[in-house]
N, C-alpha and C positions, 0 to 999 in steps of 0.2 A: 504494500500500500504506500505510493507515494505519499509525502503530505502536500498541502497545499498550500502557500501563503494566503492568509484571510483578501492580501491586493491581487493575488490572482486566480479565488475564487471569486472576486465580485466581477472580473474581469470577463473571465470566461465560464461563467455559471454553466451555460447550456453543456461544455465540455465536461465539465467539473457533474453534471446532472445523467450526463451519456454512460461516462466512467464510472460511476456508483451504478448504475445499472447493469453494465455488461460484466463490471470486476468485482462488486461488491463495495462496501461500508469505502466513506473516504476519508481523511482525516485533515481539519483543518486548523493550520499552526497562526498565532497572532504573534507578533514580537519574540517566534522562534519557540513557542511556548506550546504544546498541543491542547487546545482550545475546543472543538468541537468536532462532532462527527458526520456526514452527510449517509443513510441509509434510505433503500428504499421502505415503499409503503408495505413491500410485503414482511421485508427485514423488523421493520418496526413495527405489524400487528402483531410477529411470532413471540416480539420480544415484549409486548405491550398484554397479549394474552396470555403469559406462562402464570400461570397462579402464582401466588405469592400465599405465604402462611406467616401469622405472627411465631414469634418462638414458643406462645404458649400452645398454639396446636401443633407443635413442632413436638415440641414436650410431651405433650396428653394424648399422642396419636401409637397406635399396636404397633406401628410398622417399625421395620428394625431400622437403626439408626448406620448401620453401617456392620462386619464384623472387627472383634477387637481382638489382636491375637496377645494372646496374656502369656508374657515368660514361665514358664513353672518353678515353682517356689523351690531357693536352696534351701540347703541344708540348713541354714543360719537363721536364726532368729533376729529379730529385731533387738537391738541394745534398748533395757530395761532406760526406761525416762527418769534423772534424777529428781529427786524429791528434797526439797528444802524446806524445813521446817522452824 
């Protein structure tokens, strides 16, 4: 993805409008800085329609959260916690 300077997408928008069409998302840099993105309308309903969950149904939901592979426990216990009295 080329970027584009913000002076020469105002320039050649229609090109700048072609190119996000045929190559996908464009990126547009202000003062060297990357600034904003130009995507089509299909790019942006996919991304506009993906559900979104708060983390409390993220939380409270059955489905597995991923798997976690757990080291098997050595030999060693944990060093007792001292107690200061």
């Amino acid at each position: 993805m080329k970027p584009w300077p913000v002076q020469d997408a105002k320039a050649r928008f229609s090109e700048l409008l072609e190119t996000c069409l045929k190559q996908g998302p464009q990126l547009v840099t202000k003062r060297g800085e990357e600034t904003a993105v130009l995507v089509s309308i299909a790019e942006w309903r996919r991304l506009k329609g993906a559900p979104t969950r708060t983390l409390k149904e993220l939380l409270l939901t059955d489905e597995g959260r991923g798997d976690l592979k757990m080291p098997p426990r050595g030999r060693h216990r944990r060093r007792p916690v001292p107690r200061f009295d």
